[in-house]
C-alpha positions as CSV (number, residue, x, y, z in Angstrom):
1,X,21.0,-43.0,31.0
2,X,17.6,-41.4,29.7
3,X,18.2,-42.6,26.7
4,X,19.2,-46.1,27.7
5,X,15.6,-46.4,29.9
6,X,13.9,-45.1,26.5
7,X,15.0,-47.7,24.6
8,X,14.3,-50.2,27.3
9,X,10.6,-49.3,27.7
10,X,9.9,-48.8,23.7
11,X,11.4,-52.5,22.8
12,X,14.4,-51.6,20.6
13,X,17.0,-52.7,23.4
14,X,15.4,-55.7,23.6
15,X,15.6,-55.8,19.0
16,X,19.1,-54.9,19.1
17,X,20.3,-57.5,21.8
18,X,18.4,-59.9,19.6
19,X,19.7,-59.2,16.2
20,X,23.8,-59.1,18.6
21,X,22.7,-62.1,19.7
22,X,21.9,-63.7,16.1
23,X,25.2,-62.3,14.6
24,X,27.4,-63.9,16.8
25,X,25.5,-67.0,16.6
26,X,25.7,-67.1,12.9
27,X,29.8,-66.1,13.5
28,X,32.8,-68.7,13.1
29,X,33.4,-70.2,16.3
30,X,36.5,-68.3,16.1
31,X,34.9,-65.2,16.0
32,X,32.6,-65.6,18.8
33,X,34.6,-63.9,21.5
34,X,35.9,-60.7,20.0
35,X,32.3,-59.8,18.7
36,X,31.0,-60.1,22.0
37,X,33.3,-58.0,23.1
38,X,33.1,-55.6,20.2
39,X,29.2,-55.6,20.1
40,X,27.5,-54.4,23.4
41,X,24.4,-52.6,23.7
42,X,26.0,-49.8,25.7
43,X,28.7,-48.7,23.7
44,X,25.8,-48.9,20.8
45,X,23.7,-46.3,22.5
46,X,26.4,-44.2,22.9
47,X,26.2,-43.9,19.5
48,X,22.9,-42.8,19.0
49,X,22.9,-40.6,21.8
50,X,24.0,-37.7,19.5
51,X,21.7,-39.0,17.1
52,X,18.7,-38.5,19.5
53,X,19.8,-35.2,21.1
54,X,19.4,-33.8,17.6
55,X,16.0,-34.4,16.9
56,X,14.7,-34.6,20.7
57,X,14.8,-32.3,23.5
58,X,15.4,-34.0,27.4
59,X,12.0,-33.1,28.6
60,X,10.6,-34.3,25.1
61,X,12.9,-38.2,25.7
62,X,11.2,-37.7,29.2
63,X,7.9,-37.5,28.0
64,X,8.6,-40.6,25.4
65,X,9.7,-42.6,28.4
66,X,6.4,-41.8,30.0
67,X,4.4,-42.5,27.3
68,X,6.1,-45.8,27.0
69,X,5.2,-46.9,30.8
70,X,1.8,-45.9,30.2
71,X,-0.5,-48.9,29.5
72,X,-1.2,-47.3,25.7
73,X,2.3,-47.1,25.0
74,X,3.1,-50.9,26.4
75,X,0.0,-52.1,24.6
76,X,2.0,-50.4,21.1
77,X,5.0,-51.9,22.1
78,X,3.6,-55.2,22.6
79,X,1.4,-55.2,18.8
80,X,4.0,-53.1,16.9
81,X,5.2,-56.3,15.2
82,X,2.1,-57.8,14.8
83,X,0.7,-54.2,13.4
84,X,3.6,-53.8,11.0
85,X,3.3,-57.2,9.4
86,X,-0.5,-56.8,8.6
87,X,0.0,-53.1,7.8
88,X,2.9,-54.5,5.4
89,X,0.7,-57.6,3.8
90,X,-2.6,-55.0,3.7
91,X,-0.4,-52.5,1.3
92,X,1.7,-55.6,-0.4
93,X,-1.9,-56.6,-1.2
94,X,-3.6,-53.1,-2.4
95,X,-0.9,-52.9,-4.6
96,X,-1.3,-56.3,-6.1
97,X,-4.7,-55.6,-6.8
98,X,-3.9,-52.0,-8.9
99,X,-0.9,-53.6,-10.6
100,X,-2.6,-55.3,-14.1
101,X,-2.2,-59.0,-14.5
């Protein structure tokens, strides 16, 4: 559950359903049905739980889920793709300029 409201406040529930969303789209018509079935959001956080209980601690996925509700950590949520993509050009384009012509 703590996990599940984590990744709902910090975006990536929303990214995943996205990129399910996209795959079955892009699926044979055929298909359609038994990859909706097969890819839920759920049963994919169930997977990561273990994944998360290694690295954090339940207070510590308590105080992420705080940080996320906070107005700085929605305001990071709501820029992260924005900020990656000009972080990504900004060091695409420092390399280009020490690479020699």
């Amino acid at each position: 559950k703590l996990l599940s409201e984590l990744m709902e406040v910090n975006g990536t529930k929303n990214v995943l359903q996205q990129k399910i969303d996209a795959i079955i789209a892009s699926a044979p018509i055929e298909n359609k049905e038994q990859l909706k079935k097969m890819l839920n959001i759920d049963g994919i956080i169930e997977v990561l739980l273990p994944i998360y209980n290694k690295y954090f601690h339940i207070d510590e996925l308590q105080d992420l889920v705080k940080f996320y509700k906070s107005p700085t950590g929605k305001k990071l949520v709501e820029v992260s793709p924005q900020l990656s993509n000009e972080a990504m050009n900004a060091a695409i384009g420092y390399f280009k300029e020490k690479i020699p012509q």
